[in-house]
N, CA, C and O atoms as a GROMACS GRO file, in nm:
protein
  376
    1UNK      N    1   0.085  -0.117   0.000
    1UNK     CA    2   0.000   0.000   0.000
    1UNK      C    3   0.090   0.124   0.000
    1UNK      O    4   0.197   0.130   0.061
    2UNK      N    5   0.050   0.198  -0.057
    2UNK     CA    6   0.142   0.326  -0.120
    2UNK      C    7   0.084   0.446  -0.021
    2UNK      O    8  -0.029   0.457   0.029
    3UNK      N    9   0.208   0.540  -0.008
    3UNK     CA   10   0.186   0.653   0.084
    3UNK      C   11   0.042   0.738   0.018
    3UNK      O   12  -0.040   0.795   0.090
    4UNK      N   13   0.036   0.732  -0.109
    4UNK     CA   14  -0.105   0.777  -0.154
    4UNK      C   15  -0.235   0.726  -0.070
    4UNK      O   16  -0.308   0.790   0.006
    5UNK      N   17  -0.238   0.582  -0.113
    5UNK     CA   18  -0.345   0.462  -0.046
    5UNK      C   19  -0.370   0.517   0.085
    5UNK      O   20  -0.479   0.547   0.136
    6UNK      N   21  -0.239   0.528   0.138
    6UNK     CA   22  -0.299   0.534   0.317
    6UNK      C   23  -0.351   0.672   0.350
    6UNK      O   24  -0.463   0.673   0.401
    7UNK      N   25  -0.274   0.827   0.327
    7UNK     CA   26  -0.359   0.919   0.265
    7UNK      C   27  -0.477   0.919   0.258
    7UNK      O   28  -0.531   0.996   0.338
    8UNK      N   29  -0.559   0.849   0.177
    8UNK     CA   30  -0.650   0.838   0.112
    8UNK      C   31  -0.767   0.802   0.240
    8UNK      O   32  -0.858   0.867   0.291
    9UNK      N   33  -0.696   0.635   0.266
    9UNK     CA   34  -0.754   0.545   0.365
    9UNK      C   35  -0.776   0.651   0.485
    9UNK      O   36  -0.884   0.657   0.543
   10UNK      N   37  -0.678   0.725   0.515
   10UNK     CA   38  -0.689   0.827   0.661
   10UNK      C   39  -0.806   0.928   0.626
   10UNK      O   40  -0.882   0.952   0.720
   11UNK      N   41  -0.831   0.986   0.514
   11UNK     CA   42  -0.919   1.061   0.501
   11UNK      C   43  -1.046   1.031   0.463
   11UNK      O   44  -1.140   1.109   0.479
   12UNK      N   45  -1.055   0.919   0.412
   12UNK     CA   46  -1.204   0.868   0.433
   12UNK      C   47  -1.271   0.829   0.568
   12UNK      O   48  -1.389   0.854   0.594
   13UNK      N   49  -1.175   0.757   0.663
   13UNK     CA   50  -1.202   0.784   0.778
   13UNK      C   51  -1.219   0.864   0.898
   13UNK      O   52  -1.281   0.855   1.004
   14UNK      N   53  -1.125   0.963   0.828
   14UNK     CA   54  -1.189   1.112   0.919
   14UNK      C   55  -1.278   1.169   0.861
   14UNK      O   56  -1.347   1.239   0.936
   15UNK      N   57  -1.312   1.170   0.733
   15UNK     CA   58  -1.457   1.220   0.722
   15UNK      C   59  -1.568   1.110   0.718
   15UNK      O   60  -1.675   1.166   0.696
   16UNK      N   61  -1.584   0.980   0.731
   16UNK     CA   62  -1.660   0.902   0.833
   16UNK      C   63  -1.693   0.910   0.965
   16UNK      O   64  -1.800   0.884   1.021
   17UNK      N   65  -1.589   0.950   1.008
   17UNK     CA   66  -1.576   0.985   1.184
   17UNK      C   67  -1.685   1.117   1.177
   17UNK      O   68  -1.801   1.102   1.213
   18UNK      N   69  -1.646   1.221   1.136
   18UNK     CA   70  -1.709   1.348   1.104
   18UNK      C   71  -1.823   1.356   1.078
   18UNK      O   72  -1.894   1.429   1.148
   19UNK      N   73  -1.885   1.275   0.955
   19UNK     CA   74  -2.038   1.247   0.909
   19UNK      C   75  -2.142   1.168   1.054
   19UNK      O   76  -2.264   1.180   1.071
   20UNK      N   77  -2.059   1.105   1.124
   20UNK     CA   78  -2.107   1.003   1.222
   20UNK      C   79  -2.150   1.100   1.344
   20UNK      O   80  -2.258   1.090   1.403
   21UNK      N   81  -2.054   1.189   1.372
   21UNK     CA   82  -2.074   1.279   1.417
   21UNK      C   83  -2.193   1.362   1.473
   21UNK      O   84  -2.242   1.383   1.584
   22UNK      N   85  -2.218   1.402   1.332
   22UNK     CA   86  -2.327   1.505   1.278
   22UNK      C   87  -2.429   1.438   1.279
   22UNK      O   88  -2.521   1.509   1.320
   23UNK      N   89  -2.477   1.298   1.245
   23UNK     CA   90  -2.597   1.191   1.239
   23UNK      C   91  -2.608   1.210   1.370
   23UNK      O   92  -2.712   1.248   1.423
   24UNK      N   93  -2.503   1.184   1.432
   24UNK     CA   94  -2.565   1.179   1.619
   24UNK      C   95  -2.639   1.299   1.690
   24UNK      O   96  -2.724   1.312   1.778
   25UNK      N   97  -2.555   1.388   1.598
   25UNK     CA   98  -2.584   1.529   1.713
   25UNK      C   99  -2.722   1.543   1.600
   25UNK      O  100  -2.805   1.608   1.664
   26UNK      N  101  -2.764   1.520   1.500
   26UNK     CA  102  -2.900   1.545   1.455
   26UNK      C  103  -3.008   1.480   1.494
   26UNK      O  104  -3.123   1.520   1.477
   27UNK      N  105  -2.956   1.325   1.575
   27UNK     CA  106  -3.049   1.258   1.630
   27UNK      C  107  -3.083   1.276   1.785
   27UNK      O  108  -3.195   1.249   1.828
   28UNK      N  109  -2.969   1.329   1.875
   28UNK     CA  110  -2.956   1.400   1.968
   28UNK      C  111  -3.021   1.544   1.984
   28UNK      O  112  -3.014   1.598   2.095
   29UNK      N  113  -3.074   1.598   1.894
   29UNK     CA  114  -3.141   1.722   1.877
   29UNK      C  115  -3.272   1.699   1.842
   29UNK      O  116  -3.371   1.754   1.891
   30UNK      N  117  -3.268   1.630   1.770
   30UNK     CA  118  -3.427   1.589   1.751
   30UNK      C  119  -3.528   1.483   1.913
   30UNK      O  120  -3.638   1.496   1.967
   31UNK      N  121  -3.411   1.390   1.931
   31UNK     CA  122  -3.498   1.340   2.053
   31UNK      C  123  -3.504   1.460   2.152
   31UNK      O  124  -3.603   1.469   2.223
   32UNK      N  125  -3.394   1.563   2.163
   32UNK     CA  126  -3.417   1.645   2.324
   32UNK      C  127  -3.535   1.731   2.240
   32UNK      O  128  -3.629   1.748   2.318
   33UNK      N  129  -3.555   1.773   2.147
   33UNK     CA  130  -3.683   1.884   2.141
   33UNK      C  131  -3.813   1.785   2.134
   33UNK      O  132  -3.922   1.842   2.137
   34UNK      N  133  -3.812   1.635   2.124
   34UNK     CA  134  -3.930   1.568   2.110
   34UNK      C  135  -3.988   1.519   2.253
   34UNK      O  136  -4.106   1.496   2.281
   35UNK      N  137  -3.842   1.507   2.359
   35UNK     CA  138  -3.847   1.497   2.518
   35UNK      C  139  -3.904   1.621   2.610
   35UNK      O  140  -3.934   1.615   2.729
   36UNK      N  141  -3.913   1.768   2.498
   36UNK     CA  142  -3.897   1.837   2.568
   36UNK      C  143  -4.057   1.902   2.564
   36UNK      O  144  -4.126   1.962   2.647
   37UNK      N  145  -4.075   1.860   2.433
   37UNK     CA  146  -4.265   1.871   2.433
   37UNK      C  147  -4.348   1.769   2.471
   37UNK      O  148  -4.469   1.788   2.487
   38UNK      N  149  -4.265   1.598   2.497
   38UNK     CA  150  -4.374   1.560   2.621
   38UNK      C  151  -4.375   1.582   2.692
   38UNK      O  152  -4.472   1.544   2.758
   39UNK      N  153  -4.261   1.678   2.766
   39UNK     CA  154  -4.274   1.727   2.924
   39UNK      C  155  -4.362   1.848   2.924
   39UNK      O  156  -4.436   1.878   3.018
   40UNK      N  157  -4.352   1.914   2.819
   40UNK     CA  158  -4.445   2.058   2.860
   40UNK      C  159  -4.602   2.031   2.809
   40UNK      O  160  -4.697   2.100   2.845
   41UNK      N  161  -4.614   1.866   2.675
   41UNK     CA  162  -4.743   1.878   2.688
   41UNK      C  163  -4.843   1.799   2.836
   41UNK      O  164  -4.953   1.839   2.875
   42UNK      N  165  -4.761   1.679   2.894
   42UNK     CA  166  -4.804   1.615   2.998
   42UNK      C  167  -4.836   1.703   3.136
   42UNK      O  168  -4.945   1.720   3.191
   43UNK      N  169  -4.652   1.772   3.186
   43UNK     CA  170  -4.648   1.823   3.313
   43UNK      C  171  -4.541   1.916   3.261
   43UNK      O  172  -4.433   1.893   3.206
   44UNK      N  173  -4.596   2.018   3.290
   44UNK     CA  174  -4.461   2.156   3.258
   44UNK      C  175  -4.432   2.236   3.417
   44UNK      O  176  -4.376   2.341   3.446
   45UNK      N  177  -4.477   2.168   3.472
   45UNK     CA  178  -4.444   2.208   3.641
   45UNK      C  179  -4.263   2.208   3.641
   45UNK      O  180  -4.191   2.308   3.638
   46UNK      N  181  -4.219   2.057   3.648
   46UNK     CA  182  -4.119   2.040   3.634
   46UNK      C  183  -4.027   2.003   3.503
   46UNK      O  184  -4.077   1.953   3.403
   47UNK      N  185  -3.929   2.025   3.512
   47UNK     CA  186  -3.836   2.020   3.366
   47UNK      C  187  -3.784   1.914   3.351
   47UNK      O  188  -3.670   1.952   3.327
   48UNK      N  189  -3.781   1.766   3.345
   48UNK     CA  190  -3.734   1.642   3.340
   48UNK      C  191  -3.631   1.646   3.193
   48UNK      O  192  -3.547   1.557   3.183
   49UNK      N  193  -3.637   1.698   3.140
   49UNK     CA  194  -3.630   1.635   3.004
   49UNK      C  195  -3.429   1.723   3.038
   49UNK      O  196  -3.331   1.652   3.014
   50UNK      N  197  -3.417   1.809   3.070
   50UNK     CA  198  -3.259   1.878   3.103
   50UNK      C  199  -3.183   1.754   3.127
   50UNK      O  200  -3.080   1.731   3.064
   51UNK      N  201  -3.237   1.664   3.228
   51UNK     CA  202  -3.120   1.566   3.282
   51UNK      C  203  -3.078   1.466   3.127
   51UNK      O  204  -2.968   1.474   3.074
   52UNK      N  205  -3.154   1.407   3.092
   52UNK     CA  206  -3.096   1.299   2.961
   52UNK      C  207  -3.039   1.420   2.834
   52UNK      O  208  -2.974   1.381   2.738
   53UNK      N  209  -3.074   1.554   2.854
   53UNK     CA  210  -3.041   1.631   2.778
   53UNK      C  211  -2.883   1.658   2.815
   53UNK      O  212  -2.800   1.678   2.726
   54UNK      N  213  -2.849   1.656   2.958
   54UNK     CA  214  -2.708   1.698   2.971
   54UNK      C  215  -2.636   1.551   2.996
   54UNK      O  216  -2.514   1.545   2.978
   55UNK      N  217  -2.699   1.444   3.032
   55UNK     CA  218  -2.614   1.314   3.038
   55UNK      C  219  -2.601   1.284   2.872
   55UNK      O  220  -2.493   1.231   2.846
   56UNK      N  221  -2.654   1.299   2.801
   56UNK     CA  222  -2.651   1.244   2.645
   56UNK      C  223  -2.539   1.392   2.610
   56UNK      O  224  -2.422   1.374   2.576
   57UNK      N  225  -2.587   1.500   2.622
   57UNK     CA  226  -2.488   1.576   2.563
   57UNK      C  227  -2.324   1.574   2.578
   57UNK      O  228  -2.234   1.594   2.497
   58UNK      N  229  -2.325   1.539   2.728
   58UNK     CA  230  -2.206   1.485   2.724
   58UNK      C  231  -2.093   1.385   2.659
   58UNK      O  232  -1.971   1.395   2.650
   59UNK      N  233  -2.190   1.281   2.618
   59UNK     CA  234  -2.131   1.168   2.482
   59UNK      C  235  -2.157   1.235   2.377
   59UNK      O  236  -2.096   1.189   2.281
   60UNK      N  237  -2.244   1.356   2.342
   60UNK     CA  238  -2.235   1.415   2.199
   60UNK      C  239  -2.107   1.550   2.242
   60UNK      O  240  -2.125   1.661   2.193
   61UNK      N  241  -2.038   1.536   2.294
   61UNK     CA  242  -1.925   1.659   2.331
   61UNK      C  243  -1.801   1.546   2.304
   61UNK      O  244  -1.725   1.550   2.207
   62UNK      N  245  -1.800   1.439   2.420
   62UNK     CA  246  -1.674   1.364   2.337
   62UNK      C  247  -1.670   1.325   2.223
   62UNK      O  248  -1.559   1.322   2.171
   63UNK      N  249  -1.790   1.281   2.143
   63UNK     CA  250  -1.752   1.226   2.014
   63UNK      C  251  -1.735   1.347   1.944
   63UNK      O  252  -1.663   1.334   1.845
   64UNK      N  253  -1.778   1.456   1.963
   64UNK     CA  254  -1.702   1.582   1.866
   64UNK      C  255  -1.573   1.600   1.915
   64UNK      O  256  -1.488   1.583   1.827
   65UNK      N  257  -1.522   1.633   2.036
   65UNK     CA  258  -1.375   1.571   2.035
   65UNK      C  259  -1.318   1.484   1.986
   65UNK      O  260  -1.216   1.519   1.927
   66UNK      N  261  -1.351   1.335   1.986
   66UNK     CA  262  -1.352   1.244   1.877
   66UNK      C  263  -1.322   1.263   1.760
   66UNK      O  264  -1.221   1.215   1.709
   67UNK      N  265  -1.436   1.364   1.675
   67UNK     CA  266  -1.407   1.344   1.581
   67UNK      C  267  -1.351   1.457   1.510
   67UNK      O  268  -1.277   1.432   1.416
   68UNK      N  269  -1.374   1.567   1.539
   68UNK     CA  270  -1.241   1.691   1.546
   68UNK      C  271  -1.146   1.691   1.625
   68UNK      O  272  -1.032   1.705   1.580
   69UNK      N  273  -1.164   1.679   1.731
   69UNK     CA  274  -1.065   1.772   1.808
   69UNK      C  275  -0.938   1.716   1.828
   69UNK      O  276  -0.839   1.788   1.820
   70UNK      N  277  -0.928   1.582   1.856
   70UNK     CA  278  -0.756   1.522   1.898
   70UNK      C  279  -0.707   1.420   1.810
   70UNK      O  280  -0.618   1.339   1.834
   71UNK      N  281  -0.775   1.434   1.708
   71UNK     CA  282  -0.728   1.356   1.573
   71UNK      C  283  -0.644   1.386   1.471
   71UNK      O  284  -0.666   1.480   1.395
   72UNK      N  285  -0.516   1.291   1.458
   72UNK     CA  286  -0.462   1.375   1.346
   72UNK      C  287  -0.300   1.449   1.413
   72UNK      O  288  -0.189   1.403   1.440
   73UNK      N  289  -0.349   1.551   1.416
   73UNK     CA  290  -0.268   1.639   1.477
   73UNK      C  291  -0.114   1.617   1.531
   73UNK      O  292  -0.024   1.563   1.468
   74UNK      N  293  -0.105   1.677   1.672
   74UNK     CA  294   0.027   1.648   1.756
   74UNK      C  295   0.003   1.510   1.824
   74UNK      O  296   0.093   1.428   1.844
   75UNK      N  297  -0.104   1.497   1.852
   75UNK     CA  298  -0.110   1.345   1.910
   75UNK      C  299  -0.092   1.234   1.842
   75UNK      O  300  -0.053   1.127   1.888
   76UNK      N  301  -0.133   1.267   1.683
   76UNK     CA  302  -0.079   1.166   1.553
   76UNK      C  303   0.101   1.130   1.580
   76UNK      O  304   0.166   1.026   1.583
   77UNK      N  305   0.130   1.260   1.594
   77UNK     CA  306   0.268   1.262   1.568
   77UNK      C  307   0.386   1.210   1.680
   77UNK      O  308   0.495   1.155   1.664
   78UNK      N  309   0.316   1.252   1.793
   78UNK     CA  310   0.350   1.184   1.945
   78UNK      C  311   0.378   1.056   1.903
   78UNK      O  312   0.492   1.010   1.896
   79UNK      N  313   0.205   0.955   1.852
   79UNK     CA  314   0.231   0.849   1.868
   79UNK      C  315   0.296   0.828   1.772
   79UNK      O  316   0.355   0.726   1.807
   80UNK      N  317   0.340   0.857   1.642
   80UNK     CA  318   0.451   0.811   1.563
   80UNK      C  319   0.573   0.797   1.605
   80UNK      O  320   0.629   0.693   1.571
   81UNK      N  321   0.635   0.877   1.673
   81UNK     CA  322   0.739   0.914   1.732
   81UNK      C  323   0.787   0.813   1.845
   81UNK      O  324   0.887   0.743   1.858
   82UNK      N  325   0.689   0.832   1.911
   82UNK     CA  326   0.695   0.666   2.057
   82UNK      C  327   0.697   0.543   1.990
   82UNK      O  328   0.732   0.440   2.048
   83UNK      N  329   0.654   0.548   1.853
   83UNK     CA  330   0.621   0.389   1.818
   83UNK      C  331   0.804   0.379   1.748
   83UNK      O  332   0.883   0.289   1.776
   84UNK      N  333   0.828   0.476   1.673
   84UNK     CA  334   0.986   0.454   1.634
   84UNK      C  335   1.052   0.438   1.753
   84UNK      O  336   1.109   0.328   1.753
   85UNK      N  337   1.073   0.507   1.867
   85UNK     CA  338   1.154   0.496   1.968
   85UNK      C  339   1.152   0.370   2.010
   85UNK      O  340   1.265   0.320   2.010
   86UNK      N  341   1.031   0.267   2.061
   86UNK     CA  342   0.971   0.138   2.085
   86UNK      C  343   1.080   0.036   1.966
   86UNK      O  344   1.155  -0.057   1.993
   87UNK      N  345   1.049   0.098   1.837
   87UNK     CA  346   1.133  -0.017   1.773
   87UNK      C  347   1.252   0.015   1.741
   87UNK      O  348   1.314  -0.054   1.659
   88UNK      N  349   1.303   0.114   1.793
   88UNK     CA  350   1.436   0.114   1.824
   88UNK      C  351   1.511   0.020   1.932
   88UNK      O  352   1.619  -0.040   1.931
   89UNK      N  353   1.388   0.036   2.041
   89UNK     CA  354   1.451  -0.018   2.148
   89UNK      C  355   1.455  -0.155   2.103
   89UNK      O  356   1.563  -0.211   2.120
   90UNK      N  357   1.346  -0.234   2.040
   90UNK     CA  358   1.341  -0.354   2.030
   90UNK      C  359   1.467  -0.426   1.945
   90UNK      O  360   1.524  -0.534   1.959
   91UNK      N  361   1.482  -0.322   1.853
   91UNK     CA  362   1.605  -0.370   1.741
   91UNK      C  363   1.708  -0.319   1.886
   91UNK      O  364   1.712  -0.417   1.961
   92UNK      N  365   1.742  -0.270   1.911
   92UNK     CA  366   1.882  -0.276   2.045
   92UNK      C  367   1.861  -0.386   2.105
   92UNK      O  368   1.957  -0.461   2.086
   93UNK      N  369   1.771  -0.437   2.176
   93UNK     CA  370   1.756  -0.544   2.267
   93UNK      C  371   1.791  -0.677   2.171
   93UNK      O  372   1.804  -0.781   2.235
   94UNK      N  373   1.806  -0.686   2.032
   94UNK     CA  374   1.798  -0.821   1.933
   94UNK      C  375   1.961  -0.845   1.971
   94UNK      O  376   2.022  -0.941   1.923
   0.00000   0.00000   0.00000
Protein backbone atom coordinates (compact mmCIF):
# COMPACT_ATOMS: atom_id res chain seq x y z
CA UNK A 1 0.00 0.00 0.00
CA UNK A 2 1.41 3.26 -1.19
CA UNK A 3 1.86 6.53 0.84
CA UNK A 4 -1.05 7.77 -1.55
CA UNK A 5 -3.45 4.62 -0.46
CA UNK A 6 -2.99 5.34 3.17
CA UNK A 7 -3.59 9.19 2.65
CA UNK A 8 -6.50 8.38 1.12
CA UNK A 9 -7.54 5.45 3.65
CA UNK A 10 -6.89 8.27 6.61
CA UNK A 11 -9.19 10.61 5.01
CA UNK A 12 -12.04 8.68 4.33
CA UNK A 13 -12.02 7.84 7.78
CA UNK A 14 -11.89 11.12 9.19
CA UNK A 15 -14.57 12.20 7.22
CA UNK A 16 -16.60 9.02 8.33
CA UNK A 17 -15.76 9.85 11.84
CA UNK A 18 -17.08 13.48 11.04
CA UNK A 19 -20.37 12.47 9.09
CA UNK A 20 -21.07 10.03 12.22
CA UNK A 21 -20.74 12.79 14.17
CA UNK A 22 -23.27 15.05 12.78
CA UNK A 23 -25.97 11.91 12.39
CA UNK A 24 -25.65 11.79 16.19
CA UNK A 25 -25.84 15.29 17.13
CA UNK A 26 -29.00 15.45 14.55
CA UNK A 27 -30.49 12.58 16.30
CA UNK A 28 -29.56 14.00 19.68
CA UNK A 29 -31.42 17.22 18.77
CA UNK A 30 -34.27 15.89 17.51
CA UNK A 31 -34.98 13.39 20.53
CA UNK A 32 -34.17 16.45 23.24
CA UNK A 33 -36.83 18.84 21.41
CA UNK A 34 -39.30 15.68 21.10
CA UNK A 35 -38.47 14.97 25.18
CA UNK A 36 -38.96 18.37 25.68
CA UNK A 37 -42.65 18.71 24.33
CA UNK A 38 -43.74 15.60 26.21
CA UNK A 39 -42.74 17.27 29.24
CA UNK A 40 -44.45 20.58 28.60
CA UNK A 41 -47.43 18.78 26.88
CA UNK A 42 -48.04 16.15 29.98
CA UNK A 43 -46.48 18.23 33.13
CA UNK A 44 -44.61 21.56 32.58
CA UNK A 45 -44.44 22.08 36.41
CA UNK A 46 -41.19 20.40 36.34
CA UNK A 47 -38.36 20.20 33.67
CA UNK A 48 -37.34 16.42 33.40
CA UNK A 49 -36.30 16.35 30.04
CA UNK A 50 -32.59 18.79 31.03
CA UNK A 51 -31.20 15.66 32.82
CA UNK A 52 -30.96 12.99 29.61
CA UNK A 53 -30.41 16.31 27.78
CA UNK A 54 -27.08 16.99 29.71
CA UNK A 55 -26.14 13.14 30.38
CA UNK A 56 -26.51 12.44 26.45
CA UNK A 57 -24.88 15.77 25.63
CA UNK A 58 -22.06 14.85 27.24
CA UNK A 59 -21.31 11.68 24.82
CA UNK A 60 -22.35 14.15 21.99
CA UNK A 61 -19.25 16.59 23.31
CA UNK A 62 -16.74 13.63 23.37
CA UNK A 63 -17.52 12.26 20.14
CA UNK A 64 -17.02 15.82 18.66
CA UNK A 65 -13.75 15.71 20.35
CA UNK A 66 -13.52 12.44 18.77
CA UNK A 67 -14.07 13.44 15.81
CA UNK A 68 -12.41 16.91 15.45
CA UNK A 69 -10.65 17.72 18.08
CA UNK A 70 -7.55 15.22 18.98
CA UNK A 71 -7.28 13.56 15.73
CA UNK A 72 -4.62 13.75 13.46
CA UNK A 73 -2.69 16.39 14.77
CA UNK A 74 0.27 16.48 17.56
CA UNK A 75 -1.10 13.45 19.10
CA UNK A 76 -0.79 11.66 15.53
CA UNK A 77 2.68 12.62 15.68
CA UNK A 78 3.51 11.84 19.45
CA UNK A 79 2.31 8.49 18.68
CA UNK A 80 4.51 8.11 15.63
CA UNK A 81 7.39 9.14 17.32
CA UNK A 82 6.95 6.66 20.57
CA UNK A 83 6.21 3.89 18.18
CA UNK A 84 9.86 4.54 16.34
CA UNK A 85 11.53 4.95 19.68
CA UNK A 86 9.71 1.38 20.85
CA UNK A 87 11.33 -0.17 17.72
CA UNK A 88 14.36 1.14 18.24
CA UNK A 89 14.51 -0.18 21.48
CA UNK A 90 13.41 -3.54 20.31
CA UNK A 91 16.05 -3.70 17.41
CA UNK A 92 18.83 -2.76 20.45
CA UNK A 93 17.56 -5.44 22.67
CA UNK A 94 17.98 -8.21 19.33
Amino acid sequence: MGKQDEKLASAKKAAKEKVDFIRHLIIYVAVIVFLIIINNVTYSGYQWWKWPAIGWGIGVFFHFIGAWGFKGGKLKRLEEKLTEKELERMKDKE
